[in-house]
GUGUDO-572285 format. One record per residue (C-alpha): residue number from 1; residue in three letters; y, x, z. Coordinates in nm, 4 decimals. Example, Ala and Ser with C-alpha at 12.3 -4.5 7.8 and 13.67 -1.06 7.14 Angstrom:
2
<r><i>1</i><aa>ALA</aa><y>-0.4500</y><x>1.2300</x><z>0.7800</z></r>
<r><i>2</i><aa>SER</aa><y>-0.1060</y><x>1.3670</x><z>0.7140</z></r>
***
This chain:
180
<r><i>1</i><aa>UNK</aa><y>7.0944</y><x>7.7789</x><z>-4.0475</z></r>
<r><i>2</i><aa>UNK</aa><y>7.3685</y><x>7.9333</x><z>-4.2671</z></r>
<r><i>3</i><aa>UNK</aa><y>7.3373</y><x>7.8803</x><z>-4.6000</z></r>
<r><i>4</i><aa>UNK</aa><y>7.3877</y><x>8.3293</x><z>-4.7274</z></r>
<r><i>5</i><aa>UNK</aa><y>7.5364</y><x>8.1951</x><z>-5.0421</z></r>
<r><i>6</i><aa>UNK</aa><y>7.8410</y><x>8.1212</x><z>-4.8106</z></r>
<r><i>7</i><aa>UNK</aa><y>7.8167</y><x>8.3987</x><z>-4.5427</z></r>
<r><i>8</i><aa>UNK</aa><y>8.1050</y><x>8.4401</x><z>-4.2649</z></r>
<r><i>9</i><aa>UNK</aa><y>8.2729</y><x>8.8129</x><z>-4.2961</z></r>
<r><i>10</i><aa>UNK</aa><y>8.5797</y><x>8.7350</x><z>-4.0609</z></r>
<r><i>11</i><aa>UNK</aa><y>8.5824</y><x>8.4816</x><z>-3.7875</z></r>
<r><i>12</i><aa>UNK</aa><y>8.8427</y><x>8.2991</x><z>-3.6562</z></r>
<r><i>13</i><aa>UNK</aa><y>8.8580</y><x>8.5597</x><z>-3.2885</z></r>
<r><i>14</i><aa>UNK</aa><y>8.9018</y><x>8.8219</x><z>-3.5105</z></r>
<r><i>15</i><aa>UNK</aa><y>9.1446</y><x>8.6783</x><z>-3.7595</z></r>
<r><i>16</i><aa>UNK</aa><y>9.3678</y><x>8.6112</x><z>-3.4484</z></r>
<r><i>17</i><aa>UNK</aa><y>9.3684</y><x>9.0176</x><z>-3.3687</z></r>
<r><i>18</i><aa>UNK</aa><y>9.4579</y><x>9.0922</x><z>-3.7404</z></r>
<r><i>19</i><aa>UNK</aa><y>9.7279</y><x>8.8240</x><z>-3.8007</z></r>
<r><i>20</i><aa>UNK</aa><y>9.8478</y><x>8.9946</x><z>-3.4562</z></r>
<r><i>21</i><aa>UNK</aa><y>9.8521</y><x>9.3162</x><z>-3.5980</z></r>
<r><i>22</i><aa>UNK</aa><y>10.0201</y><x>9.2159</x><z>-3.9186</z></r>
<r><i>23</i><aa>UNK</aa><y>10.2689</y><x>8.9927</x><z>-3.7562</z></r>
<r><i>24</i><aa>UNK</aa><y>10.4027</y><x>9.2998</x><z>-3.5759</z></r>
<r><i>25</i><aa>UNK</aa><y>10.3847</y><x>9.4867</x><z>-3.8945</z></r>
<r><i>26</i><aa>UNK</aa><y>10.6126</y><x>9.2480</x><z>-4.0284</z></r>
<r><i>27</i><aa>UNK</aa><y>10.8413</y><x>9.2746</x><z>-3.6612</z></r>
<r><i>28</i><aa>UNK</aa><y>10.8581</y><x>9.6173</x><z>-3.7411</z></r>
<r><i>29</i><aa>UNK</aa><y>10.9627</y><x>9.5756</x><z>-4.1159</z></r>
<r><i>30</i><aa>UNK</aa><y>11.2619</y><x>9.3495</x><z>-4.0182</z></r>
<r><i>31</i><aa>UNK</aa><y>11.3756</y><x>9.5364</x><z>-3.7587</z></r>
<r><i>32</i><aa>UNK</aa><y>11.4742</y><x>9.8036</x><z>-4.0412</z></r>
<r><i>33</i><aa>UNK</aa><y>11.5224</y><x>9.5397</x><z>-4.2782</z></r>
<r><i>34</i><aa>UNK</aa><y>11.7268</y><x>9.2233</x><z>-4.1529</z></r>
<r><i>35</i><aa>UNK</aa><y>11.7689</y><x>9.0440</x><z>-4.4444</z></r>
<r><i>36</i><aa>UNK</aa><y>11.4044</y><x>9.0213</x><z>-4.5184</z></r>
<r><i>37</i><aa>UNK</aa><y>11.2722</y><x>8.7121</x><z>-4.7034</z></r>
<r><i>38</i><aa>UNK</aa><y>10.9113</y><x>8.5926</x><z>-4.7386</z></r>
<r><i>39</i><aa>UNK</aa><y>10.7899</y><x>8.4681</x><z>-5.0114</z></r>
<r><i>40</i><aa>UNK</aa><y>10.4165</y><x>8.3457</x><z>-4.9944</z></r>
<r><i>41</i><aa>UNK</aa><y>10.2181</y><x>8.3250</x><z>-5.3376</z></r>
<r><i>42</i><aa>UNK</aa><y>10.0948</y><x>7.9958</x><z>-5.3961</z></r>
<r><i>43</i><aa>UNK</aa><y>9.8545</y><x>7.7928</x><z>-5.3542</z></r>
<r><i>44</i><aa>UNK</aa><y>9.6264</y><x>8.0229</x><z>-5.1044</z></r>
<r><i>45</i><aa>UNK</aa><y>9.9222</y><x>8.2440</x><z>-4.9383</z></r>
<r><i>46</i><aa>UNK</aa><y>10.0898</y><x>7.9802</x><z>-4.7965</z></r>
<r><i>47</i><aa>UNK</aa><y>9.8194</y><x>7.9168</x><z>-4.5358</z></r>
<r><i>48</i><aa>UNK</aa><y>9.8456</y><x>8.2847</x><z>-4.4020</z></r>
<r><i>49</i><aa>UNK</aa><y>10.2415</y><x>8.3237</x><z>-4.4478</z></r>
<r><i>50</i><aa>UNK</aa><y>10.2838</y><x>8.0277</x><z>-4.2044</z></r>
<r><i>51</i><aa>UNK</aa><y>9.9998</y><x>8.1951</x><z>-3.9616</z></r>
<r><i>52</i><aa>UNK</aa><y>10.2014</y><x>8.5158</x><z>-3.9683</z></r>
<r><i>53</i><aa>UNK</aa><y>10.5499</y><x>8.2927</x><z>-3.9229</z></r>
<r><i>54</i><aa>UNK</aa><y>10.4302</y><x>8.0896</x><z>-3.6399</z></r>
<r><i>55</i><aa>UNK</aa><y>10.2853</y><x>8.4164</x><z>-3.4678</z></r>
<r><i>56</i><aa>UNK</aa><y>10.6636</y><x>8.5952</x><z>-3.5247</z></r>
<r><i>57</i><aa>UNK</aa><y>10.8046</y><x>8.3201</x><z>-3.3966</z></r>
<r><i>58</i><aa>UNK</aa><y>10.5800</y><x>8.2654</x><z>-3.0760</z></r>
<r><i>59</i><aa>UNK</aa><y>10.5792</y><x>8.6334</x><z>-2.9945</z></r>
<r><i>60</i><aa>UNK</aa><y>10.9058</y><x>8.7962</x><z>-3.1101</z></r>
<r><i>61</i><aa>UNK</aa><y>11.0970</y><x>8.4940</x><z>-3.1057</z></r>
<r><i>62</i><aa>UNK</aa><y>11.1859</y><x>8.5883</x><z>-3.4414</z></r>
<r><i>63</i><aa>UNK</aa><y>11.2220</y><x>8.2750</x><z>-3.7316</z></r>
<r><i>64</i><aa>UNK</aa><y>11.2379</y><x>8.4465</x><z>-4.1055</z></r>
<r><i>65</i><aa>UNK</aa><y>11.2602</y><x>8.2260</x><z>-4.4154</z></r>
<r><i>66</i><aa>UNK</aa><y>10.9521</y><x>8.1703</x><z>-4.6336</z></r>
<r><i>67</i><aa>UNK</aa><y>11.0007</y><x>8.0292</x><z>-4.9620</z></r>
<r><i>68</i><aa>UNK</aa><y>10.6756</y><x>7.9960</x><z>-5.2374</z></r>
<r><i>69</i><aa>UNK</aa><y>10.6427</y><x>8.1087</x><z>-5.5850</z></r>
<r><i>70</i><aa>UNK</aa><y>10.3783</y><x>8.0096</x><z>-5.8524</z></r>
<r><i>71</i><aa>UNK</aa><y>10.2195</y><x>8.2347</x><z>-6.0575</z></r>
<r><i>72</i><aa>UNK</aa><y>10.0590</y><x>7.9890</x><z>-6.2840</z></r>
<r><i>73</i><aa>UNK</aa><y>10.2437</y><x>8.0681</x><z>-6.6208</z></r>
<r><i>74</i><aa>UNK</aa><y>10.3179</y><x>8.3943</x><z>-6.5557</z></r>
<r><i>75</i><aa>UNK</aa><y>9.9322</y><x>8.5413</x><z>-6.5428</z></r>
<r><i>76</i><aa>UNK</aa><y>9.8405</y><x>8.7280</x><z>-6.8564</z></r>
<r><i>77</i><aa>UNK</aa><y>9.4848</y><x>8.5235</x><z>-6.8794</z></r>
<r><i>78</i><aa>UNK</aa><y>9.6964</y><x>8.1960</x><z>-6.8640</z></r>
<r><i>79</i><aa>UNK</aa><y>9.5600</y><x>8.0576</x><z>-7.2662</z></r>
<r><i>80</i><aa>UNK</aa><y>9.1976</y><x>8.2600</x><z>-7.2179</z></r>
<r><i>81</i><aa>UNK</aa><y>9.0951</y><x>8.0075</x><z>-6.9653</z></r>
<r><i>82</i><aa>UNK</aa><y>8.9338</y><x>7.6535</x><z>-7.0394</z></r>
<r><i>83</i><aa>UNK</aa><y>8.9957</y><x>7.5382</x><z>-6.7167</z></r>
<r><i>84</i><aa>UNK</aa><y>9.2950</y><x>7.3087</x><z>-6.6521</z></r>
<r><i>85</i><aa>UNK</aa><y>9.5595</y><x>7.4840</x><z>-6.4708</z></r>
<r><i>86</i><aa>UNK</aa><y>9.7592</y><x>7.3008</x><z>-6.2487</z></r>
<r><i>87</i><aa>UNK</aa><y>10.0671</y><x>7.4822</x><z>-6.1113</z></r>
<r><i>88</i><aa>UNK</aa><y>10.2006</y><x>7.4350</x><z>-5.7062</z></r>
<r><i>89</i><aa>UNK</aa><y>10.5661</y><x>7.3801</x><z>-5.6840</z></r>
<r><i>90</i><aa>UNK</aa><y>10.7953</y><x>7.7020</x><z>-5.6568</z></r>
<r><i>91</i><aa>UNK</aa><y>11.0294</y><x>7.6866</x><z>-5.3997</z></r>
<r><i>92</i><aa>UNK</aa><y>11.2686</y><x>7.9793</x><z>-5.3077</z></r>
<r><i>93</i><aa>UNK</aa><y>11.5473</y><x>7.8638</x><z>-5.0241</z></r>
<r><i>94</i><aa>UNK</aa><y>11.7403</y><x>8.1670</x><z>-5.0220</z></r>
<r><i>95</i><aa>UNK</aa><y>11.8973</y><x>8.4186</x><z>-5.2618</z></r>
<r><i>96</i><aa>UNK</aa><y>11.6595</y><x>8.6759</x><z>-5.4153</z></r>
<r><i>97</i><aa>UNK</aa><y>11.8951</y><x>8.9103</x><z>-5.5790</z></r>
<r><i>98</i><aa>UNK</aa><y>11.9037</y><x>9.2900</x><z>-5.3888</z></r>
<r><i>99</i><aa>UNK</aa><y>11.7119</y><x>9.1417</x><z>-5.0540</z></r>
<r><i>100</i><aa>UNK</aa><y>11.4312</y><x>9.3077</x><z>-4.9659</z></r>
<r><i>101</i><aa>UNK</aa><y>11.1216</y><x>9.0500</x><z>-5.0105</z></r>
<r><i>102</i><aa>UNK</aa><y>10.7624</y><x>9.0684</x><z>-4.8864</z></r>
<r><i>103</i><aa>UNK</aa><y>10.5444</y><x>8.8752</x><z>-5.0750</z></r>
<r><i>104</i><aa>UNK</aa><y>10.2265</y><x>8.6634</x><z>-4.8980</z></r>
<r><i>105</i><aa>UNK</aa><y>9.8647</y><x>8.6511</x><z>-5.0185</z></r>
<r><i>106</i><aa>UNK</aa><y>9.5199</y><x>8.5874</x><z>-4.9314</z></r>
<r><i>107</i><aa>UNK</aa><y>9.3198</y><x>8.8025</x><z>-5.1234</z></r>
<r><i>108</i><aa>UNK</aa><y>9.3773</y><x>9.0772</x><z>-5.3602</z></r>
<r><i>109</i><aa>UNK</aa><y>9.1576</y><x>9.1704</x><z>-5.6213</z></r>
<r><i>110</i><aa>UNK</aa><y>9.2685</y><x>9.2449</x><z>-5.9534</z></r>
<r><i>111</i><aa>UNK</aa><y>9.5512</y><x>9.2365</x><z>-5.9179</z></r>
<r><i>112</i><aa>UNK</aa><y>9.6782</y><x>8.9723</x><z>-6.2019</z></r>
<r><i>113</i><aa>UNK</aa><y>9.8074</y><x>8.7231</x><z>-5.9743</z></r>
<r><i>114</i><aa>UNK</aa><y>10.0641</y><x>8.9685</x><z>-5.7795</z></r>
<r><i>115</i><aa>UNK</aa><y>10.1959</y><x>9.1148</x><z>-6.0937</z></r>
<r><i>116</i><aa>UNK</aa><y>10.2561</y><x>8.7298</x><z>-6.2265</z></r>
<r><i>117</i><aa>UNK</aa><y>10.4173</y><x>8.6866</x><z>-5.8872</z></r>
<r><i>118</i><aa>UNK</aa><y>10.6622</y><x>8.9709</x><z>-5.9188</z></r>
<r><i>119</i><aa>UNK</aa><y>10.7179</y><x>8.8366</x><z>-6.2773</z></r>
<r><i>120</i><aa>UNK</aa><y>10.8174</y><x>8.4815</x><z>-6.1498</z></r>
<r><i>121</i><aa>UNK</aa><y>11.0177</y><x>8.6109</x><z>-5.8957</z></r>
<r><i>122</i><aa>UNK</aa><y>11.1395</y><x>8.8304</x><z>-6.1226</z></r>
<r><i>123</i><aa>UNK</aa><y>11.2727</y><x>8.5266</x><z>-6.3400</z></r>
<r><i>124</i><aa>UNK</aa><y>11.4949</y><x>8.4124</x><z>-6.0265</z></r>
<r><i>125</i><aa>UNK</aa><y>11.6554</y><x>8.7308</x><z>-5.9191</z></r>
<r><i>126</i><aa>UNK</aa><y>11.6203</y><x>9.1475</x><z>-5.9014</z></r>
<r><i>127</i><aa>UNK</aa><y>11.5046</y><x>9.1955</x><z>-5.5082</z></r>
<r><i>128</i><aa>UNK</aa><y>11.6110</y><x>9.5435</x><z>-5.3732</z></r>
<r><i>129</i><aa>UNK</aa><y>11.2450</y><x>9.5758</x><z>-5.3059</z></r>
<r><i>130</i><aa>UNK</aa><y>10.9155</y><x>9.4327</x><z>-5.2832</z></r>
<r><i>131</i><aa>UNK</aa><y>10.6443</y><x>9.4631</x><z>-5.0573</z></r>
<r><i>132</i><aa>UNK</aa><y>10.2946</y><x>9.2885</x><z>-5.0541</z></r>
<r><i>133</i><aa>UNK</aa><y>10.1021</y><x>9.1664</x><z>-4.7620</z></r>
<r><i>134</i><aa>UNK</aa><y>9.7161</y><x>9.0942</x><z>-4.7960</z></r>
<r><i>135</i><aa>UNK</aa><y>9.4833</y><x>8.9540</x><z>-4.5478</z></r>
<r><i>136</i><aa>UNK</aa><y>9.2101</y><x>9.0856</x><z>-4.7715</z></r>
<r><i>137</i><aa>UNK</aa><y>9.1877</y><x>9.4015</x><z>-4.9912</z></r>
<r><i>138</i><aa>UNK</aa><y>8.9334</y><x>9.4015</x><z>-5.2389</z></r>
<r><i>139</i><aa>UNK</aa><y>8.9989</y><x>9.7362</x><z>-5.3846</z></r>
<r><i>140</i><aa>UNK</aa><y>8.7666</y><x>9.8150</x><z>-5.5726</z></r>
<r><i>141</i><aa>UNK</aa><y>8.8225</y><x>9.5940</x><z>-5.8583</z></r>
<r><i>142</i><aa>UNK</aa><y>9.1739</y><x>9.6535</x><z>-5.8789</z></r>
<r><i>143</i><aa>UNK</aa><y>9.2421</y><x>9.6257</x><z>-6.2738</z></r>
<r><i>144</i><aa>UNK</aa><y>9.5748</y><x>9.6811</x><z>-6.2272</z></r>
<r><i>145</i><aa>UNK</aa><y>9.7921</y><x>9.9513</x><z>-6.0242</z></r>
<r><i>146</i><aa>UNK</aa><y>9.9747</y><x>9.7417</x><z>-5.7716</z></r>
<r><i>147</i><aa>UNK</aa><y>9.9288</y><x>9.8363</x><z>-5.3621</z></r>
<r><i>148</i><aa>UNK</aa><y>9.8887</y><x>9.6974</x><z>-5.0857</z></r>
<r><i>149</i><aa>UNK</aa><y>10.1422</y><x>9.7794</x><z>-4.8102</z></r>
<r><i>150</i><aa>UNK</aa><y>9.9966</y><x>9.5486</x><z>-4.5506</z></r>
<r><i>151</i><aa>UNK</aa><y>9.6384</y><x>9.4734</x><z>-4.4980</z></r>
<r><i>152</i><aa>UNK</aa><y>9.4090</y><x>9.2619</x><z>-4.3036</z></r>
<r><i>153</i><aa>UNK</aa><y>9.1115</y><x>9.3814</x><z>-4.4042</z></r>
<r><i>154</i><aa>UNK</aa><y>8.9749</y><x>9.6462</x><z>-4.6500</z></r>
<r><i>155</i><aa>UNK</aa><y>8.6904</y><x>9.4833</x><z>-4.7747</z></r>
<r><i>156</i><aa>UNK</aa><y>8.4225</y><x>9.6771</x><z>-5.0292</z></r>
<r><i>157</i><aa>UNK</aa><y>8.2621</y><x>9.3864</x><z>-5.2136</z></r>
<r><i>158</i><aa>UNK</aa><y>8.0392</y><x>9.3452</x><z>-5.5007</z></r>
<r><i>159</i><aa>UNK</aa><y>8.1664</y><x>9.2112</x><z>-5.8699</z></r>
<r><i>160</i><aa>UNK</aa><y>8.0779</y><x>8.8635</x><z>-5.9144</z></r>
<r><i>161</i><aa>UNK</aa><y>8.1622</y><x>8.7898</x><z>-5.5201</z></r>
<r><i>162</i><aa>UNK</aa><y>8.3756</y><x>8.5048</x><z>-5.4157</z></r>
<r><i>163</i><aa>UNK</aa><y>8.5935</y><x>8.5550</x><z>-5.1520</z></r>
<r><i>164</i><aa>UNK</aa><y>8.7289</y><x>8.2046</x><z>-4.9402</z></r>
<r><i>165</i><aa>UNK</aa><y>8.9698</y><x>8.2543</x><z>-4.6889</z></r>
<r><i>166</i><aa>UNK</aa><y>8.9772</y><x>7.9202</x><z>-4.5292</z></r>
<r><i>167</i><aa>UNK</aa><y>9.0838</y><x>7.6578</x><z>-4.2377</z></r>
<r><i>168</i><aa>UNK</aa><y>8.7592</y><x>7.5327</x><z>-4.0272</z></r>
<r><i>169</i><aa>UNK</aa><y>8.6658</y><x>7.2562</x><z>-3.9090</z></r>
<r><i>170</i><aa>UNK</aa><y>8.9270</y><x>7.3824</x><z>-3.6064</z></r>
<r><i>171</i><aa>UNK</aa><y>9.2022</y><x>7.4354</x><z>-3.8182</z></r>
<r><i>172</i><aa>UNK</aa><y>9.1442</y><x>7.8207</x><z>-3.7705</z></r>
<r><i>173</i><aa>UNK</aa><y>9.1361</y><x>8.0572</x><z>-4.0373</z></r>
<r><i>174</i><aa>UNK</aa><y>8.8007</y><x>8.2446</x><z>-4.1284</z></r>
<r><i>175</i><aa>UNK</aa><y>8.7297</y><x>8.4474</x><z>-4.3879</z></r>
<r><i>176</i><aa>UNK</aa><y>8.3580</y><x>8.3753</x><z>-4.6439</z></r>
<r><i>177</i><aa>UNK</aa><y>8.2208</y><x>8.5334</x><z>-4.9100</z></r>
<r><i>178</i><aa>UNK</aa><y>7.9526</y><x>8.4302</x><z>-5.1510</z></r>
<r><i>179</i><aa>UNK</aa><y>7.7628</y><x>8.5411</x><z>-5.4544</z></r>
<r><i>180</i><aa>UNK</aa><y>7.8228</y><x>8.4139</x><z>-5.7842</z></r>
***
């Protein structure tokens, strides 16, 4: 029996139809915009940008660089928290200054770690733009006014709810959420 303080939202099937759907987002994005860069927020982005990569690649035949930034020292709760922080390397291939870049997440929720993203990529170059893909959209805690152009899922959750997006025991993505 399931344990409900770790209940399965999205299952792998489905996450297969939405990283479909968002990898031909992206298709569509770079056909406007060739010089496109992805840059996947670390630690939990990385999982989905290299979904999303292997999917353009398989079914557009298309191969766009992905580089990773940290947020770590960049997030304005960085000295409120007594847990030890312990940053992921940053790792950015390719030029940032005037290319459009897409930035890669997992989850969304306040908000806090996307604006430290655009900070520390800030740090390494002006991009002409920036655009943010989500798998998940918690919007309703948003504390601070960034967007979403690219979602996975809108999901209406509770405050206090953890949400895991997550390989299985198949190496397949799933999506869990659990209280408290």
């Amino acid at each position: 029996m399931e344990n409900p303080a770790n209940h399965l939202i999205i299952n792998d099937k489905e996450i297969e139809k939405i990283l479909f759907r968002l990898s031909a987002q992206m298709y569509e994005l770079y056909k406007f915009n060739p010089d496109l860069k992805i840059l996947a927020i670390q630690p939990r982005g990385f999982l989905l940008a290299n979904a999303l990569l292997e999917l353009l690649c398989e079914k557009f035949n298309l191969d766009l660089p992905l580089g990773t930034i940290d947020p770590s020292f960049h997030r304005d709760d960085f000295s409120r928290t007594d847990r030890l922080i312990i940053p992921k390397e940053s790792s950015v291939p390719f030029l940032i200054e005037n290319q459009p870049v897409l930035l890669i997440d997992d989850v969304i929720y306040t908000g806090r770690t996307t604006r430290a993203a655009m900070e520390a990529l800030f740090e390494i170059g002006r991009p002409k733009w920036i655009k943010l893909l989500v798998l998940i959209n918690r919007y309703l805690e948003r504390e601070i006014p960034i967007s979403v152009d690219f979602e996975g899922f809108r999901l209406d959750s509770e405050p206090g709810q953890k949400v895991k997006v997550i390989n299985n025991e198949k190496q397949n993505i799933e999506v869990r959420i659990s209280h408290g």
